[in-house]
N, C-alpha and C positions, 0 to 999 in steps of 0.2 A: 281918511278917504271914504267916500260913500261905497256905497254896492257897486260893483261891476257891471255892467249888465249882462243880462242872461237871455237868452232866444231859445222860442219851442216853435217848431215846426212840425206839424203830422201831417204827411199824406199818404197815398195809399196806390204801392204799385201796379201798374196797369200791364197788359200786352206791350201795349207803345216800350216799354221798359228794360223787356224781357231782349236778350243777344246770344243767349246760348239755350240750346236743347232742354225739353222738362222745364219749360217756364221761367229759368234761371235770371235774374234779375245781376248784368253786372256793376265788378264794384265801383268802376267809372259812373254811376249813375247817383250810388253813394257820394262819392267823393262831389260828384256837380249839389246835392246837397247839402253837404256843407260849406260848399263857396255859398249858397245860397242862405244860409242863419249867417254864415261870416258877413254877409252885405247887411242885415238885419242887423247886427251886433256896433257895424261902423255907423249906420245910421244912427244910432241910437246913441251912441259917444258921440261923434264928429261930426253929425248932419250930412254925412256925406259916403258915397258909399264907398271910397278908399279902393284899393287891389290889394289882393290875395297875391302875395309873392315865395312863398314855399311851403310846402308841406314840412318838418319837422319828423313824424312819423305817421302811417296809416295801418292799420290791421284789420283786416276781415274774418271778423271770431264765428260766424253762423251765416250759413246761405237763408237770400232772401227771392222771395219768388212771387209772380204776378200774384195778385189777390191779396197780399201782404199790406198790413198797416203798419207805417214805426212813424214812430217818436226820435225826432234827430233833434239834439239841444246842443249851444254850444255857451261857451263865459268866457267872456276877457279876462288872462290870466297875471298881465304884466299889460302895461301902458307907460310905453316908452314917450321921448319929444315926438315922433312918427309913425313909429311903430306898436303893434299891438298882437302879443302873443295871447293866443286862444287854442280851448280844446274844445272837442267834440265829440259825443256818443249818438247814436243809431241804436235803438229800440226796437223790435218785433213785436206789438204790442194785440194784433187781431192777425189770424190763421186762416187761410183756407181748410177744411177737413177735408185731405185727399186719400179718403178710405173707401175703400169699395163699400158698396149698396148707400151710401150719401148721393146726394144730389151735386153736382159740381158746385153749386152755389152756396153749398155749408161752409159756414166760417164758425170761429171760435174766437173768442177774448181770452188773452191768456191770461192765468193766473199771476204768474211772475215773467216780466217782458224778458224776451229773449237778448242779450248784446248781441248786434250782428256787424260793429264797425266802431271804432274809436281813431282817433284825429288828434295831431294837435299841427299846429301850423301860425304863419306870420303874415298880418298882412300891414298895410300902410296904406296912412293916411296924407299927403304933402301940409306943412303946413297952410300953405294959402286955400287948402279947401277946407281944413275944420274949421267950424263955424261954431262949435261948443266949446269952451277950456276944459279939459281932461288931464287932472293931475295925474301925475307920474311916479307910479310902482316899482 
């Protein structure tokens, strides 16, 4: 079989983001990003952007918060006749510095990205919309 494919997503959370007190960013907003490499990953098999039909399991290992950049990547882990199990990791990869005598605006690259969410989940393709052949794992 060839490569899997693989999806990197960075964006960088905003206000728009934040739901709870102290900037908090939740983890519904993670989880809407990996539907979103999941659409990425069907395109890229199936030419077609397929549904996300269950999560498998979710964890949120680290709080993420406005000003926050990550890194969310996901891989096709099994490709069934319709089906296509994949997982997903969330990165913290640039910091606000919320330290007194900073400027709000100070940020930081971290050295070592922080896990702030891992995924694995199922989504589906029908066959009358893949339009690639995708052997099966």
């Amino acid at each position: 079989m060839t490569e899997a494919p693989s999806a990197l997503l960075r964006v960088r959370m905003g206000a728009h983001d934040t739901h709870y007190a102290g900037d908090l960013v939740a983890g519904a907003t993670l989880t809407a990003l990996f539907g979103d490499v999941a659409t990425e990953l069907l395109i890229q098999l199936d030419g077609d952007e397929g549904l996300f039909v269950a999560y498998d399991n979710i964890e949120f290992k680290a709080p993420v918060f406005a000003g926050d950049y990550l890194e969310v990547r996901g891989t096709i882990t099994r490709i069934g006749n319709t089906s296509r199990a994949m997982s997903f990791t969330a990165h913290k990869v640039i910091q606000l510095c919320r330290r007194e005598g900073l400027a709000p605006s100070a940020a930081e690259v971290l050295g070592e990205p922080i896990l702030v969410a891992r995924a694995s989940g199922t989504c589906v393709t029908p066959k009358s919309c893949q339009r690639h052949s995708a052997p099966q794992t």
